[in-house]
N, C-alpha and C positions, 0 to 999 in steps of 0.2 A: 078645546079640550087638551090639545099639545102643550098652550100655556102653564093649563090648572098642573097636567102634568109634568110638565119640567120644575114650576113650582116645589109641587111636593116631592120632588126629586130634592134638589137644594136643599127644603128646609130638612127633610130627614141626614141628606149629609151633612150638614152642621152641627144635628143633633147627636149626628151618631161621635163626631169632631170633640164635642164636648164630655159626654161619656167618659169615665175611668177607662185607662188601657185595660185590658183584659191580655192574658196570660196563656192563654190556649197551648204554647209550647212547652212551657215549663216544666223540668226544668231542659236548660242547652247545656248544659256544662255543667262540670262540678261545684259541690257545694263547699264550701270554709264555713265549719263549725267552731268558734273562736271562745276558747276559755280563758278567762282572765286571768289567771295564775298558773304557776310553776306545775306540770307533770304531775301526776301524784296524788291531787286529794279529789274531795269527793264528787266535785263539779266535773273533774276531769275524768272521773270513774263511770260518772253519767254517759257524758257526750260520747265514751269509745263504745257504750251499750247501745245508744243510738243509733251510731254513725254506719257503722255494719248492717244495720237492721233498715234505716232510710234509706242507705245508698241500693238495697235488692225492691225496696217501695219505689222507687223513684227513676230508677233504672240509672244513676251518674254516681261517680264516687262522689264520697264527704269526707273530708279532708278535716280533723280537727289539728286546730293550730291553737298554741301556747301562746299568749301574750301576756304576760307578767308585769306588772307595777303600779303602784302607786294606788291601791287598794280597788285595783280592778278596773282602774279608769282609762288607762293604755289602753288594752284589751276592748271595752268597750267603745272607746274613740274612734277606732277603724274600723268597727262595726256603723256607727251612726254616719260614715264618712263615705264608705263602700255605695256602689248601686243601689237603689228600693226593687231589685228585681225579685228576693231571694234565695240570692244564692248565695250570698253573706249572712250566717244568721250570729245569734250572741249565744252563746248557754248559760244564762246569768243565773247572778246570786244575789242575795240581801245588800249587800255594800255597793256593788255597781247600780244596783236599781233601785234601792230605796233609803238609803243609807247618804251615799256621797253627795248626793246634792243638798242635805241637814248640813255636812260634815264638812268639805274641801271648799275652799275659798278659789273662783278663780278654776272651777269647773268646766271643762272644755265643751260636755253635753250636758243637756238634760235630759231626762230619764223619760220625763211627763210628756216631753214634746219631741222628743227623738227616736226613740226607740216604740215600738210596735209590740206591743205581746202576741203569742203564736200557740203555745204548750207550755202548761207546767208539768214537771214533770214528778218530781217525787217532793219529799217531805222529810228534813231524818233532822232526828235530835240529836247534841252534840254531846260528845263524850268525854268526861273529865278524869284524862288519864295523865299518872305519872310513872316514870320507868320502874321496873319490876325491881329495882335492889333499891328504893325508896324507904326510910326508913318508917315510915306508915304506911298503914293500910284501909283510912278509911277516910273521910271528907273530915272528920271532927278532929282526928289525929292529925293531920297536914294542918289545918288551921291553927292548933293549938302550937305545933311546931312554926306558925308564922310572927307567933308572937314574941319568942325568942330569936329568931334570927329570920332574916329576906328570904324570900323566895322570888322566885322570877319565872312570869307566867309568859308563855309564848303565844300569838297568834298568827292567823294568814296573814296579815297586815293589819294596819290601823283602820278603825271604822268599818270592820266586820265582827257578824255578832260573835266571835268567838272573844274577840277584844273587848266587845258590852259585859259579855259573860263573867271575863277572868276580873273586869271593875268592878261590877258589882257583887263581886265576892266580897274582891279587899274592903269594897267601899261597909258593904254590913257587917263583915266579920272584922275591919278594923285589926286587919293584921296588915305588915309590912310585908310589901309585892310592889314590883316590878314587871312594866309590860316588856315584854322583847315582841317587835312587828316582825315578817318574816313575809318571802313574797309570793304563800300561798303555803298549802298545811305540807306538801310532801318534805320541805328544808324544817319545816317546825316540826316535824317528826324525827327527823335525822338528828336534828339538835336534842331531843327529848332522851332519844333511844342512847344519846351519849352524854346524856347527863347535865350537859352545856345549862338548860333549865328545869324547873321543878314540875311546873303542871301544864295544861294544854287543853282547852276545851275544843277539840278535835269532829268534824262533821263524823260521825259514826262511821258508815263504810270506808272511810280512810284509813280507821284506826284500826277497824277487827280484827286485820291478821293478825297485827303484834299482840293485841291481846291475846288471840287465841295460842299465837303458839309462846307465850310468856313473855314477850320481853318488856311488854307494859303488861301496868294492873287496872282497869276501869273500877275507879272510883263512884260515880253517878253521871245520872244525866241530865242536859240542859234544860228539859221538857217539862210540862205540869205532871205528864202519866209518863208511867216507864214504861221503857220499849220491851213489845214483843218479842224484838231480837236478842234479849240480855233481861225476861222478867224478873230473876232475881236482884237485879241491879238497882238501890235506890235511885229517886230524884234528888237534886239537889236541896230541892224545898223540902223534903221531909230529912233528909242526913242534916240538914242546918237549922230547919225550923223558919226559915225567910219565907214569907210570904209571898204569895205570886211572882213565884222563880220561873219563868218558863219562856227560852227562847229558842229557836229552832233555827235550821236551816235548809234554802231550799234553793232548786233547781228548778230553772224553767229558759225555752227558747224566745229569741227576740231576732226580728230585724228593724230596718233600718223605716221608721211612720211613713214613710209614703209609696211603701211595698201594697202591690194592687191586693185589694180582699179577697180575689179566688187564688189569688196565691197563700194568703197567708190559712184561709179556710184548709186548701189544702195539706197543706203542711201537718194542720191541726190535728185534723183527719184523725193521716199516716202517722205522727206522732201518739195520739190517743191509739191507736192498735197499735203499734209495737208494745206499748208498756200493760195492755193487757192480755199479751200472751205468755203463756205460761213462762217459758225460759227465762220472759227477761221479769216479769213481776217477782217471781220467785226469785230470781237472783238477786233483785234489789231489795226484796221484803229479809230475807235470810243477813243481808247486809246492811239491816234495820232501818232502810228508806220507808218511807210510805210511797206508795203509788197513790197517785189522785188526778187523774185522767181532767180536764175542764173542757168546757167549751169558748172561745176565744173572749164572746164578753163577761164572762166567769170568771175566771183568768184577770183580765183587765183590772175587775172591782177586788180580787185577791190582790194586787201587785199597790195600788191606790191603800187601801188600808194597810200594808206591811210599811209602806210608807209614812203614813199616817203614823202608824203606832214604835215604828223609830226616831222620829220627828219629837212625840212624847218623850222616849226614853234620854234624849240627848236633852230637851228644854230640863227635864226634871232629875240630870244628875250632873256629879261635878265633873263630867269628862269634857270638855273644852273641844269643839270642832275644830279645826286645823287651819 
């Protein structure tokens, strides 16, 4: 019997050997929430809504850090590079996760096999604003005005949809435009607000202040339906008549694929109840994000199709991946 039993000693400690780590302590230490662009827009509007709110769930601070360049790929690098504990997560967007891997040649990660989805977090349509002493005031005007003289449309960088947006402007309205990349919206708004360029298809809560207190004018939005935050405000597709005009942007957390699943469960959680409590939905809904809470393999099959369907947009126009 002491045999049988040492046996089945052994074999369960091997099995237990083989097992995923499990996470029981999690977390030890601070968290680095890591945005991929400059201070300022609307990814970085998220993460600091977050980060206050996770760090009282989780009892450790969250640290968000700036890494800026190269259309989000920096940023994301040192996330997919960092420990799979969880304590590095990504606050990504369309370009670093579904985007650059169609787009950059010579890509340091990949998105499919690197990166972990965790939480999406909001949804917001981008906003087509140009500085308030513009000499038009509506999408038809500015266009018409592109056929007589350049405009120069600015984006976060290259190979974010705010850059898909401002091509397939020029590309159907076949007006003269110029992209300026920029290395995240908060310097593309600086530049806007001084005139340096003409339009800006802008993540909405980046933009609102200025619009609200005048120094830009929102033109339309990037969406198929107008945002609740601005119902007055046309779509693009109906101010120009283009057919299935509708690109969004969005926010969602990530770590590094081989972060244990009670960690990343967890996270999911505490992320899904922060963004449906009132203060923080309200403040992101009012700053015309959508909230859309997922569950991680939800999440997942959202991140695969965004993919998917930028993958489409790049085969099927004439923007040339880099």
């Amino acid at each position: 019997m002491k045999a049988v039993a040492l046996i089945a000693f052994f074999l369960c400690a091997g099995l237990a050997g083989m097992a995923p780590a499990r996470s029981e302590s999690f977390p030890t230490h601070a968290l680095h929430l890591v945005v991929a662009y400059a201070a300022g827009g609307t990814g970085d509007i998220v993460a600091r809504l977050l980060a206050d709110k996770l760090a009282l769930a989780l009892g450790q601070n969250v640290v968000v850090e700036n890494r800026a360049g190269a259309s989000g790929a920096i940023g994301t690098h040192s996330v997919v590079s960092a420990a799979p504990d969880g304590h590095t997560l990504l606050l990504g967007q369309p370009a670093e996760v579904a985007i650059n891997q169609h787009w950059i040649k010579g890509l340091t990660y990949d998105p499919d096999t690197d990166l972990q989805p965790v939480a999406l977090a909001t949804i917001v349509p981008l906003a087509l604003v140009i500085p308030a002493n513009a000499p038009y005031a509506t999408v038809a005007e500015m266009l018409s005005a592109a056929k007589t003289h350049p405009l120069a449309f600015a984006s976060a960088g290259t190979g974010t949809p705010g850059h898909f947006a401002g091509e397939l402007v020029k590309l159907r309205s076949g007006g003269n435009m110029t992209h300026v990349p920029y290395k995240g919206a908060a310097p593309a708004l600086n530049d806007l607000l001084g005139a340096h360029v003409d339009f800006f298809f802008s993540g909405f809560p980046a933009a609102i202040a200025q619009v609200k207190d005048g120094t830009l004018k929102l033109l339309a939005v990037s969406t198929a339906k107008r945002s609740p935050a601005a119902p007055d405000v046309p779509t693009v597709a109906e101010a120009t008549g283009f057919a299935d005009f509708d690109i969004s942007l969005w926010q969602g957390t990530f770590a590094p694929r081989a972060t244990p699943k009670d960690v990343v469960s967890r996270l999911n959680a505490e992320i899904n109840n922060i963004l449906t409590q009132p203060e923080i939905s309200t403040r992101l809904r009012d700053d015309g994000a959508n909230v859309n809470p997922m569950p991680v393999d939800q999440f997942s099959a959202f991140v695969k199709a965004e993919s998917a369907k930028y993958l489409a947009i790049i085969e099927q126009s004439v923007i040339k991946p880099e």
